[in-house]
TILO-858195 format. One line per 10 residues: number of its first residue (from 1); their letters; for each residue z, y, x of C-alpha. Coordinates in Angstrom, 3 decimals, decimal comma, always signed. Layout:
NUM = a = Z Y X  ...
***
This chain:
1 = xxxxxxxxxx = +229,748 +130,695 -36,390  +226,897 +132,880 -35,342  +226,755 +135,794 -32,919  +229,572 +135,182 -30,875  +230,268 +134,787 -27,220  +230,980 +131,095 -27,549  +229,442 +128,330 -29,393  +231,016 +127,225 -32,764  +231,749 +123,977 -33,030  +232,299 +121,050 -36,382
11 = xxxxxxxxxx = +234,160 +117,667 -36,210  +232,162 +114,712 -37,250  +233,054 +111,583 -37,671  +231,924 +108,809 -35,997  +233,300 +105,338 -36,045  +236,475 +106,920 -36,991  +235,957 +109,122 -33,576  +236,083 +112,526 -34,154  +233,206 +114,819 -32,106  +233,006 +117,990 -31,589
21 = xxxxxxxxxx = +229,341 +119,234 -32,226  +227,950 +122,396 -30,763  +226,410 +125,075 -32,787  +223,723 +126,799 -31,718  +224,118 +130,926 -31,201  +221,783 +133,127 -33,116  +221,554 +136,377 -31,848  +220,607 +139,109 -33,907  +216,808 +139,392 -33,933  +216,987 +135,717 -34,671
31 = xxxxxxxxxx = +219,078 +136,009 -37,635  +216,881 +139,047 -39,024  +214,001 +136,627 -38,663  +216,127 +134,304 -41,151  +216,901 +137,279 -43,763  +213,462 +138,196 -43,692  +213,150 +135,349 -46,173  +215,107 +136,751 -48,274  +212,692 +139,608 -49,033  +211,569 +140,665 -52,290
41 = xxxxxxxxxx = +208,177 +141,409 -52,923  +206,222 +144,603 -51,940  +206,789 +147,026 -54,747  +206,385 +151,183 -55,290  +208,982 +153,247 -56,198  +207,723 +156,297 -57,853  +210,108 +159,561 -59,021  +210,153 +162,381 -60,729  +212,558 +165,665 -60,435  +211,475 +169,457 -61,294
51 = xxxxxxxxxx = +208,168 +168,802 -61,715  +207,820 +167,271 -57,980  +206,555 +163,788 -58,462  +206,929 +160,792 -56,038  +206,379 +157,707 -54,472  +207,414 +155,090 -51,908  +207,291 +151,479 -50,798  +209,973 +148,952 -50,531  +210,270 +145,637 -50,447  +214,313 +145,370 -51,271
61 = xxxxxxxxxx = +213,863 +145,306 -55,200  +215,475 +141,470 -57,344  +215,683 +140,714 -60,860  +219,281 +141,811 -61,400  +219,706 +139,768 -64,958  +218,866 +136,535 -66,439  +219,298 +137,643 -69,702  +215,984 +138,228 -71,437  +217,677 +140,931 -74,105  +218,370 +142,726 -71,360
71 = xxxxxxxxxx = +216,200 +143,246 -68,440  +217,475 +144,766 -65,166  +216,155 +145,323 -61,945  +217,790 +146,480 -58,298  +216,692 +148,491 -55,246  +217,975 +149,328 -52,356  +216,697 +153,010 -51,124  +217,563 +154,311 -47,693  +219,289 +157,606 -47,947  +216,237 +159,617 -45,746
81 = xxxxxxxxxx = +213,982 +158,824 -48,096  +212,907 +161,626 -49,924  +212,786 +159,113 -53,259  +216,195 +158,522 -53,180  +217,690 +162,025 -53,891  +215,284 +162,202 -56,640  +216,396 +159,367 -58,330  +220,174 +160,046 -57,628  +219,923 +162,892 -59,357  +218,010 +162,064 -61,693
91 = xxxxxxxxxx = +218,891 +157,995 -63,007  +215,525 +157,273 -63,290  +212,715 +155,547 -61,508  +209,687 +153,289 -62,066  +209,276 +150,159 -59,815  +205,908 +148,631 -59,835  +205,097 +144,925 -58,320  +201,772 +145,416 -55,861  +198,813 +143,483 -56,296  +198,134 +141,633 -52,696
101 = xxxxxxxxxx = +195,237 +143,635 -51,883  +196,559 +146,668 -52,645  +196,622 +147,587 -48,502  +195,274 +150,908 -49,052  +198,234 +152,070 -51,596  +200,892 +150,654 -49,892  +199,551 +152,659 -46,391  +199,756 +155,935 -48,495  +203,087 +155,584 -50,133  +204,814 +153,864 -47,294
111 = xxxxxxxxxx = +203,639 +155,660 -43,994  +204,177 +159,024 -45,084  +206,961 +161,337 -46,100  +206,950 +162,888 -49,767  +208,890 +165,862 -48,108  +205,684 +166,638 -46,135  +202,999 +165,432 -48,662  +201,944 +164,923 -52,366  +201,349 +161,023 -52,004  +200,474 +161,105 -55,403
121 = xxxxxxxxxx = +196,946 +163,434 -55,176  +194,164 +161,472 -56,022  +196,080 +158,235 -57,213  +195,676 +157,429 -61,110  +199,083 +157,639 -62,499  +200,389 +158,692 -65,574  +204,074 +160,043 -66,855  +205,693 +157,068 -68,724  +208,766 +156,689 -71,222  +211,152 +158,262 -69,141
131 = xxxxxxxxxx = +209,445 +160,820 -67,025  +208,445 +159,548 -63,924  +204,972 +158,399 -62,873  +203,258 +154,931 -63,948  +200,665 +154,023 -61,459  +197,167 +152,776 -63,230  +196,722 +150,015 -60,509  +199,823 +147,826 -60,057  +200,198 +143,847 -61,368  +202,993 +144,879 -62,800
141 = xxxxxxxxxx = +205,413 +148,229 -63,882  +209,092 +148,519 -65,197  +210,395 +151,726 -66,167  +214,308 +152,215 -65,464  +217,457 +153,847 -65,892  +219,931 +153,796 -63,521  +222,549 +151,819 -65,033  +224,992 +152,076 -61,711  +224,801 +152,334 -58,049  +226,304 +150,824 -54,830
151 = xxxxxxxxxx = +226,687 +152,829 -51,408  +225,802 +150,528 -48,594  +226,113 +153,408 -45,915  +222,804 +153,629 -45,032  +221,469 +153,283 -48,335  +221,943 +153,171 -51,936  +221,594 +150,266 -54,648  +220,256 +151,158 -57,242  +220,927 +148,892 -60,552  +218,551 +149,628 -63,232
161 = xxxxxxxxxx = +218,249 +149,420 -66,817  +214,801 +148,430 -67,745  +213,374 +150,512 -71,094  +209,566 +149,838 -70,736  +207,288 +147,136 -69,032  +203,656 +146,925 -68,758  +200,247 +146,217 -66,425  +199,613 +149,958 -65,223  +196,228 +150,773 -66,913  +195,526 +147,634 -68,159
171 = xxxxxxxxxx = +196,709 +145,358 -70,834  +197,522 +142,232 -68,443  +198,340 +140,869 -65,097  +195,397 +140,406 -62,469  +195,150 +138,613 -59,082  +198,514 +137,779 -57,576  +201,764 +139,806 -56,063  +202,025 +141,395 -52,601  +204,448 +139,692 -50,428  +206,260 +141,485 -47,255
181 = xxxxxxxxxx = +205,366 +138,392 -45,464  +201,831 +138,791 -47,038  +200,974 +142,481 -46,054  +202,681 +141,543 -42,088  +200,389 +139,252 -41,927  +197,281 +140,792 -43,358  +197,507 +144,526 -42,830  +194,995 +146,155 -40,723  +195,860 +145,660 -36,620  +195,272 +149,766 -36,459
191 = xxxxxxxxxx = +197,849 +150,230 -38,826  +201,001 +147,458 -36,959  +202,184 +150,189 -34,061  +202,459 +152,843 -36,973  +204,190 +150,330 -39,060  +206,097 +148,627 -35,854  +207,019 +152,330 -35,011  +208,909 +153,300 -38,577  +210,823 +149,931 -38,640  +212,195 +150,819 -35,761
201 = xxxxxxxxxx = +213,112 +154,444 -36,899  +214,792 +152,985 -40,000  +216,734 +150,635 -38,400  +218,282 +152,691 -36,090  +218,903 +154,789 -38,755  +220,555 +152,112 -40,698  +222,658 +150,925 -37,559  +224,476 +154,587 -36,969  +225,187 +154,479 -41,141  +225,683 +151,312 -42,296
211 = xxxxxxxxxx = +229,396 +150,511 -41,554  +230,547 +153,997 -43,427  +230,666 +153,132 -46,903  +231,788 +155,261 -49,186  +233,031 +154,532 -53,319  +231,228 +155,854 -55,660  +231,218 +155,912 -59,359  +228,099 +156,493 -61,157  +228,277 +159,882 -63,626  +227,498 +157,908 -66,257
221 = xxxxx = +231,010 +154,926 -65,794  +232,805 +158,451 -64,797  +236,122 +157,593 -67,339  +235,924 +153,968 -67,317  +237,856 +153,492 -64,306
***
């Protein structure tokens, strides 16, 4: 058990003697340590509704099929992100894997607010297959339609349908992928009470939402209930 008031506990056996055997508590920040390895890597999000292009950073994105014919990705979006009412209401989104020393991009998507900024000025990007911007400069880009969603309360989970792949600009992979673990470790020290400071703003946000989940049906499974 973890979390509790009390310690779990397990029989072994010994000899024929059974023991009880204490488990250790984890409290909370501990066990968010341990889910931190189950991060996915550093990735952009970009969107497109109206005219009004976007972008963002997450690092909550996993293959979501391990069937070649069909390639699908998922990615959790936080409901105050700007991004994700675009791509509700749209179905469609482009999610990009990060070269690791992409620092600078990842500071301009992922500090700032799209409601408040174009994030997109001055960054090479083009509009792909479906409509939304391709960055030039990623390792990687897959463009998506939302094939069905998941409320988490806080969030939204987006399962996408991927319809185009490629390198950005360029015509293959270079260098290596940006980790979360990666850019902690490496980002600039100016840049940690910024990034300390929006953690902590999203997960309080997260902790007032999370537990009221709501059902939804995607518009597009509406009559196959």
């Amino acid at each position: 058990m973890i979390g509790g008031a009390a310690a779990g506990a397990r029989l072994a056996r010994r000899s024929g003697t059974a023991v009880i055997m204490a488990m250790p508590i984890l409290q909370p920040d501990q066990i968010y340590q341990l889910l931190r390895n189950l991060t996915s890597p550093v990735v952009a999000i970009t969107s497109e509704r109206g005219g009004k292009r976007n972008a963002m950073i997450a690092d909550s994105a996993v293959r979501a099929s391990i069937v070649p014919t069909i390639p699908r990705v998922s990615v959790y979006i936080h409901k105050f992100n700007y991004s994700h009412d675009l791509i509700f209401e749209t179905g469609r989104f482009v999610l990009h894997l990060l070269r690791d020393d992409q620092f600078e991009l990842i500071h301009r998507l992922g500090f700032a607010s799209g409601r408040t900024r174009d994030k997109l000025a001055g960054v090479p990007h083009r509009l792909g297959a479906v409509g939304v911007p391709v960055l030039d400069e990623c390792y990687a880009h897959f463009e998506c339609r939302v094939a069905n969603v998941m409320d988490t309360g806080s969030s939204t989970c987006f399962l996408g349908d991927v319809v185009e792949v490629g390198h950005g600009a360029a015509s293959r992979a270079t260098g290596a992928v940006m980790t979360a673990a990666h850019f902690r470790a490496n980002m600039p020290p100016e840049w940690r009470g910024e990034y300390e400071a929006l953690l902590r703003a999203a997960q309080a946000y997260a902790a007032e939402r999370s537990r009221d989940i709501r059902p939804v049906v995607w518009r597009e499974l509406k009559g196959r209930e």
